[in-house]
Each structure stands twice: as structure tokens, then as C-alpha cells.
ROSE-4610 file (N, C-alpha, C; in Angstrom, 1 decimal, always signed):
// ROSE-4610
residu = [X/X/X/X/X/X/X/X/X/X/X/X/X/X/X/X/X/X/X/X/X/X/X/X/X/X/X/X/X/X/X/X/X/X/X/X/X/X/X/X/X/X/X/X/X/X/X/X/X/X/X/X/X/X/X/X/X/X/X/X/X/X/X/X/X/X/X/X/X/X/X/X/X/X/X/X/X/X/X/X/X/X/X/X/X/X/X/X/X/X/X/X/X/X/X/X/X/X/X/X/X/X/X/X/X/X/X/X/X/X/X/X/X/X/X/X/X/X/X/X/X/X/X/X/X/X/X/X/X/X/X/X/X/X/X/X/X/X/X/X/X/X/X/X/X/X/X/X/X/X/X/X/X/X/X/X/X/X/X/X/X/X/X/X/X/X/X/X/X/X/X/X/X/X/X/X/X/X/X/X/X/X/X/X/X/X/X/X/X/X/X/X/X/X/X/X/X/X/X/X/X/X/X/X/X/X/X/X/X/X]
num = [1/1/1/2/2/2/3/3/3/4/4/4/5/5/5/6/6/6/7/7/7/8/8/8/9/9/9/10/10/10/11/11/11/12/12/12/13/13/13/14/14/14/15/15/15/16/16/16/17/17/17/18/18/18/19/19/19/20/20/20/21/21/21/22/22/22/23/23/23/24/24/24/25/25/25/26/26/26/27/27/27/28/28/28/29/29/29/30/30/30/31/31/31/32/32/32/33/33/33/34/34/34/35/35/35/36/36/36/37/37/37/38/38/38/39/39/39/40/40/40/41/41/41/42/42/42/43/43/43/44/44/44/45/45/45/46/46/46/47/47/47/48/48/48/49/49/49/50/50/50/51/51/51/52/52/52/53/53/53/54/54/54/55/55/55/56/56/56/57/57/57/58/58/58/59/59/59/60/60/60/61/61/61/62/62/62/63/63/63/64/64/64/65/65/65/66/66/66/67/67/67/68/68/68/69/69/69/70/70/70]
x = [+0.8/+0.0/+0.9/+0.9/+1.4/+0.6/+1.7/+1.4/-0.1/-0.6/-1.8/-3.0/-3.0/-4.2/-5.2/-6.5/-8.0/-7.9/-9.0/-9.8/-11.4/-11.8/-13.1/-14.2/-15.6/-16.7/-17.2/-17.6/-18.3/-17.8/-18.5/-17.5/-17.3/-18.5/-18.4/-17.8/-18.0/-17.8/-16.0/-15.5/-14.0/-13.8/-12.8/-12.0/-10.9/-10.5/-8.9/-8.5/-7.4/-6.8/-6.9/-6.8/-7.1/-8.5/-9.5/-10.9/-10.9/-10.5/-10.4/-9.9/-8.7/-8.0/-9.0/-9.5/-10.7/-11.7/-12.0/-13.2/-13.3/-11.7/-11.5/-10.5/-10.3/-9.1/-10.0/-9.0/-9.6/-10.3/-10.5/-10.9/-9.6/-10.4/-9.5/-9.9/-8.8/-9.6/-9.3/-9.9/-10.0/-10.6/-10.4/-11.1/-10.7/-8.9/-8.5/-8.7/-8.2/-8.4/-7.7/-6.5/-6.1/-6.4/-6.3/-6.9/-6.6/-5.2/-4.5/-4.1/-4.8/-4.0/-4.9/-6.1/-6.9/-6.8/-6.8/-6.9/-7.9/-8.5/-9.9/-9.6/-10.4/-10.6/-11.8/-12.6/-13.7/-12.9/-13.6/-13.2/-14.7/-14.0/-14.8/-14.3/-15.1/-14.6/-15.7/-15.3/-16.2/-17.6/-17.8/-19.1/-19.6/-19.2/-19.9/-18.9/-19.3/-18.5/-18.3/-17.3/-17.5/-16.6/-16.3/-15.2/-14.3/-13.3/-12.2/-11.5/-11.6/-10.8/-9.8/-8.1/-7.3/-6.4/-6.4/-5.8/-3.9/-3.3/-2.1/-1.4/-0.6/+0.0/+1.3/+1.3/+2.5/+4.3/+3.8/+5.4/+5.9/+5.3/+5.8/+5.1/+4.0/+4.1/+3.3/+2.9/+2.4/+0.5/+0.1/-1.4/-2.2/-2.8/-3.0/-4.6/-5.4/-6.9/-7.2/-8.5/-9.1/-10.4/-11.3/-13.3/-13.2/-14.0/-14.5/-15.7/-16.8/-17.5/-18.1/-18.9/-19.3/-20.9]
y = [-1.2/+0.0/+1.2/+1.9/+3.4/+4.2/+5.1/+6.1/+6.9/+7.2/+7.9/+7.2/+6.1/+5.3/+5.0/+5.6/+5.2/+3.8/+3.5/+2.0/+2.7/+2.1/+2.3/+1.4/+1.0/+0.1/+0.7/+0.1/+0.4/+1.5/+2.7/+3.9/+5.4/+5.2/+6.1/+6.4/+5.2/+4.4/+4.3/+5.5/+5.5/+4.5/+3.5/+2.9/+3.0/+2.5/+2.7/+0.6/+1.0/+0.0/-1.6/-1.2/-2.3/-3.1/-1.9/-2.2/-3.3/-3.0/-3.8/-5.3/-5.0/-6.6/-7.2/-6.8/-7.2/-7.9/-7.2/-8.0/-9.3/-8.6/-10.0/-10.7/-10.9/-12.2/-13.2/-14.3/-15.7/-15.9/-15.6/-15.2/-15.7/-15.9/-16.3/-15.9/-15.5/-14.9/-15.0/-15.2/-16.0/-15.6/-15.5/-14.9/-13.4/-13.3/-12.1/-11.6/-10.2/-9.6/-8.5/-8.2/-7.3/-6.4/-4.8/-4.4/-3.1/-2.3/-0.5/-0.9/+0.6/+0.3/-0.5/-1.2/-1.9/-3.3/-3.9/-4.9/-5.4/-6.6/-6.9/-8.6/-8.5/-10.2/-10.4/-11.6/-12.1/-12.6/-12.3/-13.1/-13.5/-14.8/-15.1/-14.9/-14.6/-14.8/-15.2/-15.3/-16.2/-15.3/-13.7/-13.1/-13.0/-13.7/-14.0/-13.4/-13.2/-13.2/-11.6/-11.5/-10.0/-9.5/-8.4/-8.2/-6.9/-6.9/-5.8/-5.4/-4.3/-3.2/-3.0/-3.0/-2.0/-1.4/-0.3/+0.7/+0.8/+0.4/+0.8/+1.5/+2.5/+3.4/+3.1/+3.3/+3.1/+3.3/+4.1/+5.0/+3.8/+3.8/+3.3/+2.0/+1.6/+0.3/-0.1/+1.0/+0.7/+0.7/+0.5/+0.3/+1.5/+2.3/+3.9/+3.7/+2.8/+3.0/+1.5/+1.0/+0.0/-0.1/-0.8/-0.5/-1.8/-2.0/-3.4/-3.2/-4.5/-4.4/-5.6/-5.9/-7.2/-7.5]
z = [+0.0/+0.0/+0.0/-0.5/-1.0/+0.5/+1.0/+1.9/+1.2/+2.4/+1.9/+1.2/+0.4/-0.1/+0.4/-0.2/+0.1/+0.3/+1.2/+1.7/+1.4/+1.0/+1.3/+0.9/+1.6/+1.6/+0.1/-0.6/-1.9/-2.4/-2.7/-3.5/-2.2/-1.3/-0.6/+1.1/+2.0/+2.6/+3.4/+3.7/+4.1/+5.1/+5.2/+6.1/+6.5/+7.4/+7.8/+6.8/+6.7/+5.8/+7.1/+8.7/+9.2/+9.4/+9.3/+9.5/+7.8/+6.5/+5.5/+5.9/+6.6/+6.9/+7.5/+9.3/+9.9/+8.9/+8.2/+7.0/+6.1/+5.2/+4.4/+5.9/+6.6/+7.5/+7.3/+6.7/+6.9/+5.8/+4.7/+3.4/+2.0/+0.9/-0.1/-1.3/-1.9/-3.2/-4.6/-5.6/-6.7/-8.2/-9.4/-10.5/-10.5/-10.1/-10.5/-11.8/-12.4/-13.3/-13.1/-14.3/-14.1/-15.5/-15.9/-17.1/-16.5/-17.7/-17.2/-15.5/-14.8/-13.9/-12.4/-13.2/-11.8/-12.0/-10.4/-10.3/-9.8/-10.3/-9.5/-8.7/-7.5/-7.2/-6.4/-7.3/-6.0/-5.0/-3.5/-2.5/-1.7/-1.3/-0.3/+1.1/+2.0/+3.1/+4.2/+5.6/+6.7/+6.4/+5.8/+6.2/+5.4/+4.0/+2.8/+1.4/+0.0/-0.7/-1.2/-2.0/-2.6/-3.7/-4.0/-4.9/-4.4/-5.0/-4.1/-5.5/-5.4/-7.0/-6.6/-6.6/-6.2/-7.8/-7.3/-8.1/-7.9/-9.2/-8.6/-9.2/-8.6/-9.5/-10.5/-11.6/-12.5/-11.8/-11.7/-11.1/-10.2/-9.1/-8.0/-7.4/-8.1/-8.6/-7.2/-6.3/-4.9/-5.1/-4.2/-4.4/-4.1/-4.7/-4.0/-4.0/-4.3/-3.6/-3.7/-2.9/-3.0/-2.2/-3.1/-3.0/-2.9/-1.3/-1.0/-1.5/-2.3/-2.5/-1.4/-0.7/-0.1/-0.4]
């Protein structure tokens, strides 16, 4: 994760990046997709299934946002 990078629940929804971990822990995820600069993966986890976008920046190759969807 790149300093400074959004977490957030669906598009509007801010998190801190550990409340994210809390969510997916114990979860696995599968039917990645990468396409420019987003990455996508369904996951499942213990509180049911979802998908997670993360954005990553070219430059520095670090992850600068990511939308849980559950």
C-alpha cells in the first residue's frame, strides 16, 4: 500500500486499511483480473463473498486506492 491510499466500503464508505484486513481475515480470493492500472478479485470470506478493485500506481508500482464491495 502506497502512503496515503483510500480503503473504502463500496465507492463512498472511508475505512482505515485495518478495518479492511478485519473484513476479508480468513478469506480467499480468486477470479482475478487485471486491465491499465486496476486490479480486480472475487473473495470469499467467513461473512460471505465480494469483490475488491485495487488501483495501482505506475510510477511506484504501490497500491494507491481499493473498493470493497461485499
Amino acid at each position: 500500500m502506497s502512503g496515503g491510499a483510500s480503503v473504502s466500503v463500496g465507492e463512498q464508505t472511508a475505512i482505515s486499511v485495518g478495518q479492511f484486513v478485519d473484513r476479508v481475515r480468513g478469506g480467499r480470493w480468486f477470479q482475478m483480473i487485471a486491465a491499465g492500472d486496476t486490479v480486480s478479485a472475487s473473495v470469499d470470506t467467513p461473512s460471505g463473498r465480494g469483490v475488491v478493485f485495487c488501483e495501482v500506481a505506475r510510477t511506484t508500482r504501490g497500491i494507491t486506492r481499493v473498493r470493497y464491495f461485499a
